[in-house]
N, C-alpha and C positions, 0 to 999 in steps of 0.2 A: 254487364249481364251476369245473370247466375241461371245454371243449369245443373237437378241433379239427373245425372244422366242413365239410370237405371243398370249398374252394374255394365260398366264397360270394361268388361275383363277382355284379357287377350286369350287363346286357346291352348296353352300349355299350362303344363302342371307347375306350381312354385311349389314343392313340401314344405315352407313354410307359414303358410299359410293353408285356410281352407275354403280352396277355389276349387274342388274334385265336379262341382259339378257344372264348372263352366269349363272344362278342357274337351279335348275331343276325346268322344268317347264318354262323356259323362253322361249325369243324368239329363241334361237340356239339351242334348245334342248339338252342343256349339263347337260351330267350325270354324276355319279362318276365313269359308267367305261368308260365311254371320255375321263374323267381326268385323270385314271390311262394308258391308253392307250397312251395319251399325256406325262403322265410320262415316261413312256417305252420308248416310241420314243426317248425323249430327253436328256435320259440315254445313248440310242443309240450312239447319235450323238455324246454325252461325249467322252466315251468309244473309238470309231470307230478313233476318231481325233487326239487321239497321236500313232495308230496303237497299240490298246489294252494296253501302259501304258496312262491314259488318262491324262490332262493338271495339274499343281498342283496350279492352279487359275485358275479360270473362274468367269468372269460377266456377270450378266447377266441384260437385261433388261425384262418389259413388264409381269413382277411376279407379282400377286394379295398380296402376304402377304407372313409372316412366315414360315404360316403353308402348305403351297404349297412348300417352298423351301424344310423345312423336310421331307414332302410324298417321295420328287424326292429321296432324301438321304437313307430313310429309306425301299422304296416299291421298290426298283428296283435295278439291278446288283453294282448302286455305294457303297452302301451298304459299301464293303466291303473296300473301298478305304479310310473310316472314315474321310469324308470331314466334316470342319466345315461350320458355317453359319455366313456371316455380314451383315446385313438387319436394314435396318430406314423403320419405313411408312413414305409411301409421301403424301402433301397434294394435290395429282393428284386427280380432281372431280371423274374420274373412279376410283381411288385405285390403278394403275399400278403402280410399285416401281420399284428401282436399287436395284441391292444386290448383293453378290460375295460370292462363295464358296471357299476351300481353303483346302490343307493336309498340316497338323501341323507337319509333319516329315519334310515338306521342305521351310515353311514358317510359321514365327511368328510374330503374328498385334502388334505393339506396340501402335497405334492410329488409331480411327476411331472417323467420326463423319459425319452425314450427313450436304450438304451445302444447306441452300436454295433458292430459286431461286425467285428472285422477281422482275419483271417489272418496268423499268423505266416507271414512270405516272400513272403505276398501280397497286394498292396495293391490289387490292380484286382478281385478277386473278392468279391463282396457277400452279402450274405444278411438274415435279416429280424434288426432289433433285438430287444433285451431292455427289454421297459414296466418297468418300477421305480415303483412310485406309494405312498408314505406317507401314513397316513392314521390318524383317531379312529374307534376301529368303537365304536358304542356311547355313545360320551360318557367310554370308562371307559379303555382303552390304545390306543398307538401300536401298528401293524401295518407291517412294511415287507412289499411284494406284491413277487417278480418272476413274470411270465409268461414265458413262454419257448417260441423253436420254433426247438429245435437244428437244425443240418444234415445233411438226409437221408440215405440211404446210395445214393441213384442216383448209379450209374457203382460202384458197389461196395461194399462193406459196411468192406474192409481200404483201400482207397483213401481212405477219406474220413474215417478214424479220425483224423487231425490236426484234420480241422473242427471235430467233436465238443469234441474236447480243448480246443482254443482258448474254443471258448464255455465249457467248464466252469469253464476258469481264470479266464476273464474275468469268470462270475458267483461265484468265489469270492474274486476280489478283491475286488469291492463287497461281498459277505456280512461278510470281514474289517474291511472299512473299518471297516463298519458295529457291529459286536463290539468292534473296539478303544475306538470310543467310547464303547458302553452294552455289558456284558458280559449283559445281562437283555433287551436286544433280542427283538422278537418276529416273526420273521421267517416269511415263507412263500413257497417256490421250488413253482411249476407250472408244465404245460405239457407239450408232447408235446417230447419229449427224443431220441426217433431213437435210443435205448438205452436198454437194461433196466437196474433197480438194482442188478446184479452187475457190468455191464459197468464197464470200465478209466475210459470219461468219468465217470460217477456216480460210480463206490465211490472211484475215487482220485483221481480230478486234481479233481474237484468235494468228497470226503471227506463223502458221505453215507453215514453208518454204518447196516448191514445188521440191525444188535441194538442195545440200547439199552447201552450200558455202565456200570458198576459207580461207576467213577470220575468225581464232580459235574467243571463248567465246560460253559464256551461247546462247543458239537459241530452237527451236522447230522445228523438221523436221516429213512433215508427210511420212512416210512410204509405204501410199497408192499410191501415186502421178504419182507414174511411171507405173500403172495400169489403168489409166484414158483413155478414146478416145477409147477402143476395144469394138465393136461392140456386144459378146456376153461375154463380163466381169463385173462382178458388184457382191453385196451381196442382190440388193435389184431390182424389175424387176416391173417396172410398162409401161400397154401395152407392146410395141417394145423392151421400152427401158431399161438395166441394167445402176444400178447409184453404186457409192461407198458410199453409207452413213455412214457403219460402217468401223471404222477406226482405227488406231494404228496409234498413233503420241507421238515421243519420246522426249527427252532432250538430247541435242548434247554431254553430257559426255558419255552417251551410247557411243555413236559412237566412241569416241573416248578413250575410255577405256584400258589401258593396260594390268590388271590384274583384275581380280572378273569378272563380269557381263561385256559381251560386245557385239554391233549388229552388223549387214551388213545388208548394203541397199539389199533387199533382203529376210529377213528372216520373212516378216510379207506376212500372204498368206490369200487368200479367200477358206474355204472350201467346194469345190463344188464336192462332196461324190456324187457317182451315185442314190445313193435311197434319196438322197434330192431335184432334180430333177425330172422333167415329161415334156416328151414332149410340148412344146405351138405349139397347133395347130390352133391356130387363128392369132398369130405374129412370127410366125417362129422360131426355135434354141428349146433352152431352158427354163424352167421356174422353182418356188420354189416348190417342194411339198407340200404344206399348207394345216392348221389345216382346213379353213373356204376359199368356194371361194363366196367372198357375204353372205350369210345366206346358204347358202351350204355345211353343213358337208361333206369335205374328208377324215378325217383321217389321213392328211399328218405330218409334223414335222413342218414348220415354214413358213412365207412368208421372211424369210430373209435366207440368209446363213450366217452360222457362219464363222468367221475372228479366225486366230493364229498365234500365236508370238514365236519365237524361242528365247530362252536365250540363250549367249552362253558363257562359264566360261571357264577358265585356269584351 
């Protein structure tokens, strides 16, 4: 599962970062029981998503720190499921990180490391890393995870398309690395991506194919692809429009797997859970529950909906 989870900060100040307006007393008036409230919610959505067994990974984005991932583990029903934690700080000017949970009966890290991410031309501009964490799901295959929270399109959608690109290239360097050494690699790329499967960073400079192709070897197929064009389809809703940002995009041994770990075009879904949702009564359908609309505390769960991936094993 990948969730990003709308700025789940905790309510103290870091000076190191700039979190002023999610402490108490800021501008959004977050408290610690907003945060615990926001914890519950997003326990919820765990829980709720595998039909009460919940996912045995999940990433996440849009996490302040650490110590917010532990509250969520520690103050609320997951508790008992004894997920661990993989968390890097990022050198994101806000503080918002990647990080992944995990149950250690079903999977075991044997690497992690954060990647990070750096501007062609520009070296003083930061953003959050790429988690990378290899691991045994199962007892039965190697999995390599990257999480991912590309660069937004604040300050512009055509402005910022160099960002994008750069992280595409950079997680398809490590994806190659990774293929030139085992050609049967079984790789799995999520995360909210700030571009659709069609878009220039995915389809080309990242090379996640749109169809599955005819011709066997190593490729990348996004998973999402065949979800694009529906009117009230997406994980992510701005005004009118639903986009797929976040995504599931695998490595063609998946697919073609005969024994351990195998997919079907098919098995990656958006989770659009009815209490994630609210009416849009201003652009018609649907829309996200969300934490903040503007400087508007609702109380909701996310401006994104969370994305899941089915494994499936012999």
């Amino acid at each position: 599962m990948f969730y990003n989870l709308e700025n789940l900060f905790d309510p103290f100040n870091d000076t190191l970062i700039n979190d002023e307006e999610y402490v108490s007393g800021g501008l959004r008036g977050w408290t610690w029981k907003r945060f615990e409230r926001k914890l519950q919610n997003t326990s919820k959505v765990i829980i709720s998503a595998g039909g009460w067994r919940p996912p045995e990974i999940i990433g996440f984005c849009e996490v302040e720190n650490r110590f917010a991932l532990v509250q969520l583990l520690k103050r609320t029903p997951l508790e008992r499921f004894e997920y661990r934690i993989i968390h890097y700080e990022s050198p994101d000017p806000r503080g918002i990180d990647v990080g992944m949970i995990y149950r250690p009966d079903r999977f075991t890290p044997v690497y992690d490391r954060a990647i990070p991410l750096i501007y062609s031309g520009d070296s003083v501009a930061r953003s959050r890393d790429i988690l990378y964490v290899k691991g045994i799901a199962d007892g039965i295959d190697t999995l390599h995870l990257f999480i991912n929270h590309w660069p937004s399109k604040f300050g512009g959608a055509a402005a910022t398309i160099p960002r994008r690109r750069d992280a595409a290239l950079l997680l398809k360097s490590m994806v190659d690395s990774i293929a030139s050494a085992d050609p049967q690699a079984l790789v799995i790329l999520t995360g909210d991506f700030n571009d659709e499967p069609r878009d220039e960073s995915v389809a080309e400079h990242l090379g996640a194919k749109l169809r599955i192709p005819d011709e066997p070897g190593f490729y990348l197929y996004n998973l999402m692809a065949g979800m694009t064009g529906k009117w009230d389809t997406g994980s992510h809703k701005y005004r009118e429009e639903w986009s797929i940002i976040d995504q599931f995009i695998v490595s063609s041994p998946l697919l073609q797997h005969r024994s351990g770990f195998r997919l079907r075009d098919g098995d990656a879904r958006i989770l659009k859970l009815p209490f994630l949702v609210e009416d849009d009564l201003m652009f018609n359908g649907t829309k996200p529950f969300r934490t903040f609309n503007g400087f508007r505390y609702l109380g909701g769960f996310s401006d994104h909906l969370p994305i899941l991936l089915t494994l499936r094993r012999d």
